[in-house]
Every structure is written in structure tokens, then in C-alpha cells.
C-alpha positions as CSV (number, residue, x, y, z in Angstrom):
1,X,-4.1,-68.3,-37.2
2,X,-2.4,-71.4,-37.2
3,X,1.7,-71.8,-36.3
4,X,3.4,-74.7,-38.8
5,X,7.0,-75.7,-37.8
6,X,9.0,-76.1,-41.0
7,X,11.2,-79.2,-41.5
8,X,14.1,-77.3,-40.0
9,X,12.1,-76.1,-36.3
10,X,11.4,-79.4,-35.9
11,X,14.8,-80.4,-36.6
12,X,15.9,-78.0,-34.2
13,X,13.4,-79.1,-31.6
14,X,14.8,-82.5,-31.9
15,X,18.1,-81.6,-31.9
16,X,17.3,-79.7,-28.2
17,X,15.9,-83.1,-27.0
18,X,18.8,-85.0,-28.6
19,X,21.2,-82.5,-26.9
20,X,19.3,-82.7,-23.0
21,X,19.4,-85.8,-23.0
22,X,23.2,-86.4,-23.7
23,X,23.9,-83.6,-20.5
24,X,21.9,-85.1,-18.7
25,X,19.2,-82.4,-18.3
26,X,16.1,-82.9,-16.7
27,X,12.7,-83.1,-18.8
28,X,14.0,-82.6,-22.2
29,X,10.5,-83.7,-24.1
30,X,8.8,-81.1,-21.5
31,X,11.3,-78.5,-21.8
32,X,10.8,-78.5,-25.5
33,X,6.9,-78.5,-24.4
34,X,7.6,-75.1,-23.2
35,X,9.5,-74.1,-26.2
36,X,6.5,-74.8,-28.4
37,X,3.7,-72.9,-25.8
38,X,5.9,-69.9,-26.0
39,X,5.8,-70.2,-29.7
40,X,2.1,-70.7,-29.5
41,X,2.0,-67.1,-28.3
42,X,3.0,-65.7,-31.8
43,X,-0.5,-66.1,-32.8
44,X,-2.2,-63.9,-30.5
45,X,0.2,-60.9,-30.4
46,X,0.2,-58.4,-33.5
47,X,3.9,-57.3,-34.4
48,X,5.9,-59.5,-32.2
49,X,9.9,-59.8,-33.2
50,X,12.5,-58.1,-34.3
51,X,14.0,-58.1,-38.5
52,X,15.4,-61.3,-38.8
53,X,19.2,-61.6,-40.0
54,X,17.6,-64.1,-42.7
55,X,15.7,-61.3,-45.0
56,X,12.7,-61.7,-44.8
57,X,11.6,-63.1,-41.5
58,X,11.7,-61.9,-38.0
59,X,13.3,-62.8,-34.4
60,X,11.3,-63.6,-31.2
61,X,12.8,-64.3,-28.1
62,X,11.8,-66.8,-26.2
63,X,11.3,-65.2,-22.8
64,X,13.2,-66.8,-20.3
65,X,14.9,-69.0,-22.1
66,X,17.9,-68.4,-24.3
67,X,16.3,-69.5,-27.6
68,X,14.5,-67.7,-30.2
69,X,12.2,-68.5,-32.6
70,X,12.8,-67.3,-36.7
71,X,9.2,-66.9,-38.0
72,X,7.5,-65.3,-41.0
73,X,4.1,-64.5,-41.3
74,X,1.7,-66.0,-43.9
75,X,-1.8,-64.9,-44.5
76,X,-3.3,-66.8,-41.4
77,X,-0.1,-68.7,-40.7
78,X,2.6,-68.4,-38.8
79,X,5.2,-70.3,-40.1
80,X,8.7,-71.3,-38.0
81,X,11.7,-71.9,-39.8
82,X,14.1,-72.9,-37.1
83,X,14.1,-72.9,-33.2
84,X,17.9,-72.1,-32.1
85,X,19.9,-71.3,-28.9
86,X,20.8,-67.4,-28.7
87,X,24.2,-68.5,-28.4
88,X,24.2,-70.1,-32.1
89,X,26.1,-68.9,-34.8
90,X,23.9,-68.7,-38.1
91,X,22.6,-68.2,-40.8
């Protein structure tokens, strides 16, 4: 199974380094590193998530972290549609 970030994840994750950077906060290219090997984990567990509030695609919850990953599976791919901070309003 492969994960593929849409054009909007890797928006997002860009948007996280952006933002670290501006607080200052330490790391920000390795704390997005962590973001993406907790993502890496979809791939290996069956029914991970909860129903998304996008229809269609489900909710996973970075652990640890307050961000969560919107996901869909399809055939062998996992496919990541955006990357966003708990605290975001959205869609």
C-alpha cells in the first residue's frame, strides 16, 4: 500500500513549516517529519479513523499531536487530502 499526499496535505504541511517558523518553534522541517511517520502508519493498520465530516473520507488522529490526518482509501493507496490542526475550523 502506498500513502500519496494530495496537493492540499502538502499545502498544509507547508503551511505547518511556514507557521513554526514564524513562532519561532523549534525543528519545524522535523516536526513535520513526524507528522508524515505517523501518517506512514495508515498503511499498516486495517480500519483506522473515524467518518470524516467531508463525505466520503475518514479522520485519524495524530497521536500526540493535535493534528489529524483526512484520508480516503484507494485500492492500494492511501490517499491524504489535507493535514490540519484539531483546532481548525473546516471544511
Amino acid at each position: 500500500m502506498a500513502i500519496r499526499y494530495m496537493d492540499e496535505a502538502r499545502a498544509d504541511l507547508a503551511s505547518i513549516i511556514l507557521y513554526r517558523i514564524e513562532q519561532p518553534l523549534p525543528d519545524p522541517v522535523g516536526f513535520v517529519g513526524v507528522l508524515r511517520q505517523k501518517i506512514s502508519h495508515l498503511d499498516t493498520i486495517d480500519h483506522p479513523g473515524r467518518k470524516g465530516r467531508v463525505p466520503g473520507t475518514k479522520e485519524w488522529v495524530l497521536t500526540g499531536l493535535p493534528y489529524i490526518a483526512v484520508f480516503r482509501r484507494e485500492g492500494n493507496d492511501v490517499k491524504i487530502y489535507r493535514v490540519l490542526h484539531g483546532a481548525q475550523q473546516w471544511p
